[in-house]
N, C-alpha and C positions, 0 to 999 in steps of 0.2 A: 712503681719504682722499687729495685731489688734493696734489699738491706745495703750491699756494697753501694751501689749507688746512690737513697741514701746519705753513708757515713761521706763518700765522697764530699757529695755537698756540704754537708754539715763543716764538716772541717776546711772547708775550701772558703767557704761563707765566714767562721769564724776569724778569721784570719784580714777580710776587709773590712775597711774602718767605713765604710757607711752601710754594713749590713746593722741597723738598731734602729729601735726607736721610731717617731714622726713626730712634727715640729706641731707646733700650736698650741701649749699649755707650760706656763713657766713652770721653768724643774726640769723639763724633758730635754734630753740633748734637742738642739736645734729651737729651741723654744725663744721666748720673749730676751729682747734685749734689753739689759737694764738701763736707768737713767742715765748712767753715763756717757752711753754710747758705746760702751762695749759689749763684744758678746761676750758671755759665760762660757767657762768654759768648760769645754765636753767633760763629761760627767765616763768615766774611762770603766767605774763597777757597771753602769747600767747598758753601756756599748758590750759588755762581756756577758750580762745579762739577759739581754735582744738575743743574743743568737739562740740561746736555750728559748725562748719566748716563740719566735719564728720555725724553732726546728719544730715546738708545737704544732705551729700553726703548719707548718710543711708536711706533718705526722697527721694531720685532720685533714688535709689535701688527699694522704695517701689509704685514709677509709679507716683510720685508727680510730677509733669511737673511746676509749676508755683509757685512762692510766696503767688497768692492768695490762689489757692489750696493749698499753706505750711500752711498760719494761719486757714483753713478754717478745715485743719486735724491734726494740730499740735499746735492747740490755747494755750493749757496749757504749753508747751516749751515756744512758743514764746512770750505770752502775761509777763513773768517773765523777757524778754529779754532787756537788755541796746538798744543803736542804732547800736554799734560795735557788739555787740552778733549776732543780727541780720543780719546785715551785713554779716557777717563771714558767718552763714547761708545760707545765700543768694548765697555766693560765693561757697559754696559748693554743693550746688543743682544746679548753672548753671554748675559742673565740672572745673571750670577754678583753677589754682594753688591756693594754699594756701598761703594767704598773709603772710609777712616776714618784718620783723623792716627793718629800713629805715633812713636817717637824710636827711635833705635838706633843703633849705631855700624857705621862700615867702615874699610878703612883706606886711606887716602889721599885728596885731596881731592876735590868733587863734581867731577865732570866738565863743563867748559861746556859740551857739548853737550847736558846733564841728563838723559843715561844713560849706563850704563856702556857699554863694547866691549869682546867677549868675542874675544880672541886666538884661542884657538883653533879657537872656530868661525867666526869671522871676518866677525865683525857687530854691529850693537848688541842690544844685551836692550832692554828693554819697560820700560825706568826706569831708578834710581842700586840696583845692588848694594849689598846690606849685609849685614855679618858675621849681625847679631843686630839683631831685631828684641827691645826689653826686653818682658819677659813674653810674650812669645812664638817665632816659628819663627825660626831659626839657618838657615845654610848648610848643606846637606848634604853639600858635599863638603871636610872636614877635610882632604884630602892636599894642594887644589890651596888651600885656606886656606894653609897649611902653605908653601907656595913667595911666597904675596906678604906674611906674616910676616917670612919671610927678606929681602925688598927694603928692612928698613924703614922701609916707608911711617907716619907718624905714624897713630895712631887718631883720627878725629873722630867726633863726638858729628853726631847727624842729625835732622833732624824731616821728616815729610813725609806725603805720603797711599801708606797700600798698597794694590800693584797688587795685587788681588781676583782677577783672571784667571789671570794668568801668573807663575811665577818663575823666576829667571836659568836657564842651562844648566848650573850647577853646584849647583841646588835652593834658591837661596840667595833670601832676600824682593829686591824689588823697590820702591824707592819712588819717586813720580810726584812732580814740585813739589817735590824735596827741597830742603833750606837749612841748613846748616850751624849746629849751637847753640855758639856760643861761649863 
């Protein structure tokens, strides 16, 4: 598939409302209906989200093995692209699930840059670090939890999409688009 061809799809697909997502995990468009008996309703960042995810995954269909080689063949996609777009991206050319809204807490507040920076290895992680993802994975490393406990940094409450690929340098989840629940 030519570059134009491609951008064709890309933007032709962006454009339909069931190019996103798959159904089977609450959070996800199309996912569980709640008690009431209604369904939820479509989640409209993560429908805009899916197209950058699939054009991944369209971009690993077309023999693109790497990020570089994704800007290096798909510059005009991506050069348009937020840090989440990309991301999403990203996560779709490595094949890994498509990330899915989320809440959980961290401590201290999101970072403007909308990810964390890891001190000690002296860079940013791949999203906003969180203690606990609720009903699901926690930070793996309790000792260095244990040191920004002691700073204390207030708890906030989070929502956002998990990064699917990657998490922090201390095992800890990762979320992309985070936004503070007040």
């Amino acid at each position: 598939m030519s570059m134009t061809e491609f951008m064709d799809w890309f933007f032709k697909k962006s454009k339909e409302k069931a190019f996103y997502g798959h159904a089977g995990r609450p959070g996800k468009v199309g996912g569980s209906v709640p008690a009431s008996g209604n369904k939820k309703a479509p989640d409209r960042k993560l429908e805009e989200y899916a197209n950058f995810y699939k054009a991944g995954q369209k971009a690993k269909e077309n023999g693109v093995i790497s990020m570089n080689s994704a800007f290096d063949q798909y510059f005009d996609v991506l050069k348009i692209a937020n840090y989440t777009e990309t991301k999403f991206f990203e996560i779709g050319l490595a094949g890994a699930e498509m990330p899915y809204k989320v809440t959980g807490w961290r401590y201290g507040n999101i970072p403007k840059e909308g990810k964390s920076y890891n001190f000690r290895e002296g860079q940013f992680e791949s999203g906003v670090s969180l203690m606990e993802v609720y009903g699901g994975k926690k930070t793996q490393d309790e000792f260095s939890a244990m040191f920004i406990k002691a700073k204390n940094r207030p708890i906030v409450k989070v929502t956002g999409y998990l990064n699917t690929l990657n998490t922090g340098a201390d095992g800890e989840p990762l979320l992309l688009d985070a936004t503070k629940i007040e």
